[in-house]
C-alpha positions in Angstrom: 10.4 -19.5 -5.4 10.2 -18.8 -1.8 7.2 -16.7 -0.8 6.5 -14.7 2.1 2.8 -13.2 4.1 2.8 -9.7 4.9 0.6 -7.6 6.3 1.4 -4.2 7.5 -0.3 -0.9 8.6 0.3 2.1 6.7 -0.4 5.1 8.7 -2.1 8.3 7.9 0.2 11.3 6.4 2.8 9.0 5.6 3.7 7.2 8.5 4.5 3.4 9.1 5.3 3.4 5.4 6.7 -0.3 4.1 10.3 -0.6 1.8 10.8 -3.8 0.2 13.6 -5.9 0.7 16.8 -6.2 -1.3 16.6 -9.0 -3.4 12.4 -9.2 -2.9 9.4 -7.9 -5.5 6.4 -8.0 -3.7 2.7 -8.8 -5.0 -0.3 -6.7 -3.0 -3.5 -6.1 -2.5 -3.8 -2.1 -1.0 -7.3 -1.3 1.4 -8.0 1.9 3.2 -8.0 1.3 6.6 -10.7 3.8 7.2 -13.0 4.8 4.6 -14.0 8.1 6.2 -11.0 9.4 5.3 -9.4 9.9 1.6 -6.7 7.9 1.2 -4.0 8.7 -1.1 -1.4 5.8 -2.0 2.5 6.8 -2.9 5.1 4.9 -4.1 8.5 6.5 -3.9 7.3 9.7 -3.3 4.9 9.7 -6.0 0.9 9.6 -6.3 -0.2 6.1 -7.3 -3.7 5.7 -6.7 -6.7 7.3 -4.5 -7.4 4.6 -2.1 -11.5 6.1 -0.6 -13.3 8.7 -2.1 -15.7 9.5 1.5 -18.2 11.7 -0.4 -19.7 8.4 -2.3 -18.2 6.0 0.4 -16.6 4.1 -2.1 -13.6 2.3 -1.5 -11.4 1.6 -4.6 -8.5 -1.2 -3.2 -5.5 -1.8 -5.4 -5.3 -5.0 -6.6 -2.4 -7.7 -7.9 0.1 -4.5 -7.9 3.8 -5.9 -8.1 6.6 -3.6 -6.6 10.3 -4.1 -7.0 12.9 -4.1 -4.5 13.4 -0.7 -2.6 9.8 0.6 -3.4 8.7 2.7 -0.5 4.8 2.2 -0.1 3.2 4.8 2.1 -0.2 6.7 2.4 -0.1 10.3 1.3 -3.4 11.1 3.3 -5.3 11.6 6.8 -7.0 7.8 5.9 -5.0 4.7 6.5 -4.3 1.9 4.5 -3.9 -2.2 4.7 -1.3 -3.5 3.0 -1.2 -7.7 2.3 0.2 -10.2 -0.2 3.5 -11.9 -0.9 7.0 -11.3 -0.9 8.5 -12.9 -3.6 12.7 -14.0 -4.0 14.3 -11.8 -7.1 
């Protein structure tokens, strides 16, 4: 099985968002890019996870998450988010 690095920006208020590719699943890890900032994590247009919480200044990544072909990943938020791991062949 053919794997793939990826690392990719997601910027604030949804732009820069990443789609995976036909015929891909992809394995991530999820960061906020800045931690001053609350960043909220969507996949297709739905909450997924709270990325920074900048009252504590904790930062809560997502871990090992696996996404199917045609998820659109995108912060919700005025934070940023990393996004890195593995594209995976179907």
């Amino acid at each position: 099985m053919a794997k793939t690095p990826i690392l990719h920006r997601l910027g604030a208020n949804g732009s820069n968002s990443y789609t995976v590719p036909t015929g891909k699943h992809l394995v991530a890890n999820i960061y906020p890019a800045e931690h001053s900032e609350i960043t909220m994590l969507q996949v297709n247009n739905v909450q997924y996870a709270d990325l920074a919480i900048p009252i504590e200044d904790l930062i809560m990544p997502v871990r090992g998450a696996v996404f199917p072909a045609g998820s659109v990943i995108k912060s919700s938020a005025a934070g940023a988010a990393m996004l890195t791991g593995f594209l995976y062949d179907n």
